[in-house]
C-alpha positions as CSV (number, residue, x, y, z in Angstrom):
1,X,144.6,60.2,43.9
2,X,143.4,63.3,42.6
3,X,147.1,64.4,41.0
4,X,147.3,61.0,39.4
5,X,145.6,60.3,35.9
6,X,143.3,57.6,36.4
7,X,141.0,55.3,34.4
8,X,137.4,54.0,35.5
9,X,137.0,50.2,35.2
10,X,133.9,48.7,34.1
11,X,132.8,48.5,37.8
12,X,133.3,52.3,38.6
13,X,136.5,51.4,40.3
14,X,139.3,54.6,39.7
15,X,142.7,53.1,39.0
16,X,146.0,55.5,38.1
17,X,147.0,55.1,35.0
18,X,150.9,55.3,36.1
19,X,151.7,52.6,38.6
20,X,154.7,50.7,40.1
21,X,155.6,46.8,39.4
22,X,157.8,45.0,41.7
23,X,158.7,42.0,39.6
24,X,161.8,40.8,40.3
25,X,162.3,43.0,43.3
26,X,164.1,40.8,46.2
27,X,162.2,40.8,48.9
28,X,164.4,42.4,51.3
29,X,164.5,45.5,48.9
30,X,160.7,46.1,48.5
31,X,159.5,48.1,51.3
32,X,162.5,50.4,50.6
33,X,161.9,50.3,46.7
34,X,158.1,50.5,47.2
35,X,158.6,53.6,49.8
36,X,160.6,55.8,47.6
37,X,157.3,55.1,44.8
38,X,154.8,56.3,46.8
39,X,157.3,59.4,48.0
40,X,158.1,60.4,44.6
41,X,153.9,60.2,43.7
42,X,153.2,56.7,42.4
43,X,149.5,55.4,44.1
44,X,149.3,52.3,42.8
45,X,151.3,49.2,43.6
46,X,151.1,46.1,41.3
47,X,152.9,42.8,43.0
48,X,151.8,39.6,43.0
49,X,151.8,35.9,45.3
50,X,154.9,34.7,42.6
51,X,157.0,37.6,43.7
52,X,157.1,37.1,46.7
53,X,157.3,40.1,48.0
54,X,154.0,41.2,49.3
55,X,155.2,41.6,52.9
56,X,157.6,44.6,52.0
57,X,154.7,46.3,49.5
58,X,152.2,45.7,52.9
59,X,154.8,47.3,55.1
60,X,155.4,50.2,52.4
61,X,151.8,51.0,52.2
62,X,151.0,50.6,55.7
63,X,153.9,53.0,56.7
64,X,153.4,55.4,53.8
65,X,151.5,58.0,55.9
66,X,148.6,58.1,53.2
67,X,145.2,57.3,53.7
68,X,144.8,53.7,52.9
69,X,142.0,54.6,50.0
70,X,144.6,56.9,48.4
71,X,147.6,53.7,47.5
72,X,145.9,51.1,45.0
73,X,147.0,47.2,45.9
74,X,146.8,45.0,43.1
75,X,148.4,41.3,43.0
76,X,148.0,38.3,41.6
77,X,146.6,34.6,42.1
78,X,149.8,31.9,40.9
79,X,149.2,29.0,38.7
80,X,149.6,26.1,41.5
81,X,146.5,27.9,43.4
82,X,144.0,27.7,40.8
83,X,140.3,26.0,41.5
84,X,137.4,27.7,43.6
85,X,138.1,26.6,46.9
86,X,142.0,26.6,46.3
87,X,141.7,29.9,44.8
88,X,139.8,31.5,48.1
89,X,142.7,30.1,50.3
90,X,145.8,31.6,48.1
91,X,143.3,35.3,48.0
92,X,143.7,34.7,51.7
93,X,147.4,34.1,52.2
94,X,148.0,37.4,49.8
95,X,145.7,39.9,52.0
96,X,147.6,38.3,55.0
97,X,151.1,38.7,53.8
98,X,149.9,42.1,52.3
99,X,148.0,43.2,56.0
100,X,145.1,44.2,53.9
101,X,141.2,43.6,55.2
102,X,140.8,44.6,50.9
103,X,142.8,44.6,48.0
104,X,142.3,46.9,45.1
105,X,142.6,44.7,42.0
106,X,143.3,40.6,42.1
107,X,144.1,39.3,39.5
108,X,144.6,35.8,37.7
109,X,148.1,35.4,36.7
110,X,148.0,33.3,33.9
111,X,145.1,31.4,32.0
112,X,147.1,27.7,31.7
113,X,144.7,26.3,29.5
114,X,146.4,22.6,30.1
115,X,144.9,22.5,33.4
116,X,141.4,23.8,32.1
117,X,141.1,25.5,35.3
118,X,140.6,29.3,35.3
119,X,136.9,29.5,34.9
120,X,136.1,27.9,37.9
121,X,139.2,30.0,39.4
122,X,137.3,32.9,37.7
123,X,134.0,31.9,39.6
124,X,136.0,32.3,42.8
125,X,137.4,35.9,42.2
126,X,133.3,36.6,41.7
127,X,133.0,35.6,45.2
128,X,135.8,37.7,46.4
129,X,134.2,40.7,45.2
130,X,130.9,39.7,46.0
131,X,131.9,39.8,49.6
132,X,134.1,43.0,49.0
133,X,137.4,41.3,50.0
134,X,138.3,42.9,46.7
135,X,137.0,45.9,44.8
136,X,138.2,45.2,40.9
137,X,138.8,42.0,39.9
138,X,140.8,40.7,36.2
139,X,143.2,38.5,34.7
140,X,146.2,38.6,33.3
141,X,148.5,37.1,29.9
142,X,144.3,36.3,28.6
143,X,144.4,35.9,24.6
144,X,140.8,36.4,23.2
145,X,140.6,32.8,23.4
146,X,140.4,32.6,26.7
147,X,138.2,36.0,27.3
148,X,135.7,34.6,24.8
149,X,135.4,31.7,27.0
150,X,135.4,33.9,30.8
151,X,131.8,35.8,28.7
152,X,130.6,32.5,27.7
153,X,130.4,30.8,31.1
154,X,130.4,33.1,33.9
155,X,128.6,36.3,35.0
156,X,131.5,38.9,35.1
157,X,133.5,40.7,32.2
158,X,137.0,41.3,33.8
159,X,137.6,44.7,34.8
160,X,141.4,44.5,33.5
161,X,143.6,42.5,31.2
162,X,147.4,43.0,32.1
163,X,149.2,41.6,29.1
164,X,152.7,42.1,27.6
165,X,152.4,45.1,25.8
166,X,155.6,47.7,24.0
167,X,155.8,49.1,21.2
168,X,157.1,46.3,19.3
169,X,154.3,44.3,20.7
170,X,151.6,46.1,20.6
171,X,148.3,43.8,21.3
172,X,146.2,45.2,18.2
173,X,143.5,42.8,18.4
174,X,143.3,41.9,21.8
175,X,143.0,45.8,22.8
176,X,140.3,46.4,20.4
177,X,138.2,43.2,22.0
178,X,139.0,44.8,25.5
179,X,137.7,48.1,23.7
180,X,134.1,46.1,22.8
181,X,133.9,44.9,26.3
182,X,135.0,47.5,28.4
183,X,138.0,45.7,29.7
184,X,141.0,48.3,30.7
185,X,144.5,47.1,29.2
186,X,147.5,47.1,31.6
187,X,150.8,46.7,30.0
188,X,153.4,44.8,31.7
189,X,156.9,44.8,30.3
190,X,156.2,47.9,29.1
191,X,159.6,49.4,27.8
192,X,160.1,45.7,26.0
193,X,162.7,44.7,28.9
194,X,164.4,48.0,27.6
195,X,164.6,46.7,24.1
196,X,162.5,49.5,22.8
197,X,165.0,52.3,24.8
198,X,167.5,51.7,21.6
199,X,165.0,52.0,18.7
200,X,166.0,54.6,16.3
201,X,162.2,56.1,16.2
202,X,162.1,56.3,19.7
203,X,165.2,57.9,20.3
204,X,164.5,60.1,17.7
205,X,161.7,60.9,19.4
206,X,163.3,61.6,22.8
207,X,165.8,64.0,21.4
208,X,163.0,66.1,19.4
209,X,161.1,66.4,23.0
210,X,164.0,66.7,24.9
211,X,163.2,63.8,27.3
212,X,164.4,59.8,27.6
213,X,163.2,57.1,25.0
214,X,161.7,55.6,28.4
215,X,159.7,58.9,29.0
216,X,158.6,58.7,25.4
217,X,157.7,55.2,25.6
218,X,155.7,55.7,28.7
219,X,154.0,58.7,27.2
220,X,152.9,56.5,24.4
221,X,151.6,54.0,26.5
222,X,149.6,56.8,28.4
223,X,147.7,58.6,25.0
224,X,146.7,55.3,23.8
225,X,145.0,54.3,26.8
226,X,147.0,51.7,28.4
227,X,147.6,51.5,32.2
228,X,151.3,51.0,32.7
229,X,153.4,49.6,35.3
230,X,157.2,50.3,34.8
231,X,159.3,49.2,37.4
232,X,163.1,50.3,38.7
233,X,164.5,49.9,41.8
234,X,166.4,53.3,41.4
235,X,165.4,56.3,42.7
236,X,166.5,58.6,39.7
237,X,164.8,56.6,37.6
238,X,161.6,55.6,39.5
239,X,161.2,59.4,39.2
240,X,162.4,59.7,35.9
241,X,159.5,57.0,34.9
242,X,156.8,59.1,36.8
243,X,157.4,62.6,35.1
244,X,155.7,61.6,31.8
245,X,153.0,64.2,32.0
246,X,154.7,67.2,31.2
247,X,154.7,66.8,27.6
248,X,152.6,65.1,24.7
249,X,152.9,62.9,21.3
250,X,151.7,63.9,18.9
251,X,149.7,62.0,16.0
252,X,152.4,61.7,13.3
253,X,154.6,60.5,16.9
254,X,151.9,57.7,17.6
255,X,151.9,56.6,13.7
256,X,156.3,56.2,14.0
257,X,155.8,54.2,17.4
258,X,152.6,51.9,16.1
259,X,154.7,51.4,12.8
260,X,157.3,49.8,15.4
261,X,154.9,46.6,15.6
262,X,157.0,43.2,14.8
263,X,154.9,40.6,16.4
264,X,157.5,39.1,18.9
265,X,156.9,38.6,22.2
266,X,159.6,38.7,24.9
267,X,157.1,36.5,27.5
268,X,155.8,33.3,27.2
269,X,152.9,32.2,24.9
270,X,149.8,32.1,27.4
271,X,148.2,29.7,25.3
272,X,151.2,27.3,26.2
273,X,152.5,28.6,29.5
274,X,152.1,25.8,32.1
275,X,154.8,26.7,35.0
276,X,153.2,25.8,38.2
């Protein structure tokens, strides 16, 4: 990974910066989708048990011709699988779909605070790295709410929140209690579901640097810390997404995009989300 910008997590762990989502890619489309990534430089992968599509990512990464420490895995645990011993068992059916002895990052996918499950889920993802089946573990859609409570009651500060996160979204507080607890923020949605490729500011912005509003959106997302995880099952614009590094905001460009903030989410509310 050493061309790849990375971040340390709050166990030492280096993960890139720039990495590849696969929601919503088919299943039958992701070892292809996931191939041309890793050609065109992406080294880490973020998919998930709900996606299902794990088996293509495993085949991708296994067929890459990279050494398997140089592609970063990183999926998630559903909402049906949460609870210690259920937990283990769903961590298991990943790696297997995935071929992996270890994963990278694992993640909890969602808090659902109705079932009043995912500290003892939590307590379970402990294990897992305990025993080094994993070597970062975090959540994901985590309000401070439900952070507060992970610090209260167990032994381990997550090593990443992946949230929904674009510039008319932008997480203010929650980054700033990841901030005081060394917790890395990974943005998911990133471009606002392409909502933010329209604004006036940001297209403004693209013309004046002579790259795409995505580009500038994902350059953002870069100087202000976040790891990011855009996703396309194109090749032009998989490689589009990954050449962000050639140019740089600058301040009075980070003040127009923070000034872009409306509050709206496009997700669901974690503290409400139940699917299961």
């Amino acid at each position: 990974m050493s061309d790849v910008l990375t971040i340390t997590l709050n166990n030492n762990v280096q993960i890139p910066q720039l990495g590849f989502g696969v929601f919503q890619v088919a299943p039958q489309d992701a070892e292809r989708v996931v191939s041309t990534a890793l050609e065109t430089g992406y080294r880490s992968i973020d998919t998930a048990a709900a996606y299902q599509n794990e088996e293509g990512v495993g085949r991708a990464v296994a067929s890459c011709g990279l050494a398997r420490e140089d592609v970063f895995v990183t999926t998630k645990l559903w909402n049906s699988d949460h609870g210690y011993d259920q937990a283990l068992r769903a961590f298991d059916a990943s790696a297997g779909r995935l071929g992996l002895d270890t994963v990278d990052l694992y993640l909890i996918h969602w808090p659902v605070p109705t079932a009043d499950r995912y500290v003892e889920t939590w307590k379970a993802l402990e294990k897992l790295a305990a025993d080094g089946r994993v070597r970062a573990i975090g959540v994901s859609n985590f309000t401070v709410e439900h952070l507060r409570r992970l610090f209260a009651e167990t032994g381990t500060v997550p090593a990443v929140n992946q949230v929904e996160l674009h510039p008319h979204f932008q997480q203010t507080e929650l980054r700033a209690e990841h901030t005081e607890h060394g917790i890395a923020t990974e943005a998911w949605s990133p471009l606002g579901q392409g909502a933010a490729l329209s604004d006036a500011t940001i297209t403004r912005l693209a013309k004046r640097h002579g790259v795409t509003p995505a580009q500038v959106v994902l350059r953002w997302h870069l100087q202000v810390g976040n790891i990011v995880i855009p996703k396309s099952v194109t090749p032009a614009r998989i490689q589009e997404n990954f050449d962000v590094v050639t140019f740089d905001l600058s301040a009075e460009d980070l003040t127009a995009i923070a000034d872009l903030e409306t509050g709206r989410r496009i997700g669901p509310d974690p503290a409400t989300f139940d699917m299961r």
